[in-house]
C-alpha positions in Angstrom: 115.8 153.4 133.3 118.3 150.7 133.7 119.5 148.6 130.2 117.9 145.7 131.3 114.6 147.2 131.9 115.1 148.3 128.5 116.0 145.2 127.4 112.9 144.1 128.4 110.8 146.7 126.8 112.9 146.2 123.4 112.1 142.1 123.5 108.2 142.8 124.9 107.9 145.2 121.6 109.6 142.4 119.2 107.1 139.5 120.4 104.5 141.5 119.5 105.2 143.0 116.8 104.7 139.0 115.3 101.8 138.4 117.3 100.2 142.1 115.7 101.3 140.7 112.2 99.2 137.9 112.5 101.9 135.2 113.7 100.9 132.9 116.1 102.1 133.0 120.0 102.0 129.4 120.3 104.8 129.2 117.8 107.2 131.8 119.2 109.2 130.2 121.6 111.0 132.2 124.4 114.0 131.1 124.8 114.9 133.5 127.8 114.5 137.6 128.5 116.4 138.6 125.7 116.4 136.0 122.8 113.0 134.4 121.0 112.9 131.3 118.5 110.2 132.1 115.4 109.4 128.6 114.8 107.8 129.5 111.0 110.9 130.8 110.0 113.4 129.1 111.9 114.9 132.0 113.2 116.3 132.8 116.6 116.5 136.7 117.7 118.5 138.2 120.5 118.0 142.0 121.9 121.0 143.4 122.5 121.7 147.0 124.5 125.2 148.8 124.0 126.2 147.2 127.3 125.9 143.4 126.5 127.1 144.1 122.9 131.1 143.1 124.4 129.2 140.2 125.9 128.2 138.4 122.5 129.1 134.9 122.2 129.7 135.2 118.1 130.2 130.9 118.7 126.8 130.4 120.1 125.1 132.1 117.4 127.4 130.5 114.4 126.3 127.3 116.2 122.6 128.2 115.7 123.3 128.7 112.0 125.3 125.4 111.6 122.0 123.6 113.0 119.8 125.1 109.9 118.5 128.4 112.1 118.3 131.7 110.8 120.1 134.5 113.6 118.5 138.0 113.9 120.5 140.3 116.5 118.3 143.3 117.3 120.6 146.4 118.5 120.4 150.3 119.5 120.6 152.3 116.1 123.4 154.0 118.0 125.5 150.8 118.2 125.0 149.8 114.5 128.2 150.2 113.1 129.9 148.5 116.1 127.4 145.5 115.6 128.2 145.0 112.0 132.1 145.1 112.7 131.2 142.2 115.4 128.6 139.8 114.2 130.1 139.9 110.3 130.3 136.2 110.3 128.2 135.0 112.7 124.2 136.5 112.1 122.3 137.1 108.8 120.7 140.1 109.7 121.0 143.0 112.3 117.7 145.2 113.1 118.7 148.8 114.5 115.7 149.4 117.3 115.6 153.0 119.3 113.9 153.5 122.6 112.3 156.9 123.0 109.2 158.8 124.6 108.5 155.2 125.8 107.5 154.3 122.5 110.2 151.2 120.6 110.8 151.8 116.5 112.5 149.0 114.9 114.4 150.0 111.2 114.9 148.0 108.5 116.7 144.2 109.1 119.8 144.1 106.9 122.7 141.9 106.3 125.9 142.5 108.7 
């Protein structure tokens, strides 16, 4: 399976996981295939796989924060400690996700 098909399974499990906890779908706004703007909380929420994690625009999402929004970067469990070294300054929280036996667990959001 490809990252971005991945990627796609990963973002597909995140919307719904709000829209199974009761949230409602006309106030999550997607914003494109990887990133999701929870209107109730103000919070934005990029998937990231351990290929686009080089790719992170640290500027776009301290931007997002200067503008009063709060920035969630979900990422492979694997690529965890590589995240936290990254996003330091620039999210307030990373969410480890793994993708196996076609089934997506997300673990526990914390601080970077």
């Amino acid at each position: 399976m490809s990252p971005n098909e991945v990627k796609k399974i990963v973002f597909t499990a995140a919307f719904n996981s709000y829209i199974h906890t009761g949230h409602e779908e006309n106030k999550i706004s997607i914003i494109d295939d990887t990133t999701m703007f929870i209107s109730k909380y103000r919070r934005v929420e990029n998937i990231i796989t351990e290929n686009s994690l080089d790719e992170i625009d640290t500027q776009e999402y301290e931007t997002l924060r200067k503008n009063g929004n709060e920035v969630w970067v979900l990422v492979p469990y694997g690529s965890l400690s590589k995240a936290r070294e990254l996003l330091r300054e620039s999210v307030d929280k990373i969410q480890p996700w793994i993708y196996e036996n076609n089934l997506v667990r997300f673990g526990y959001p914390e601080g970077p």
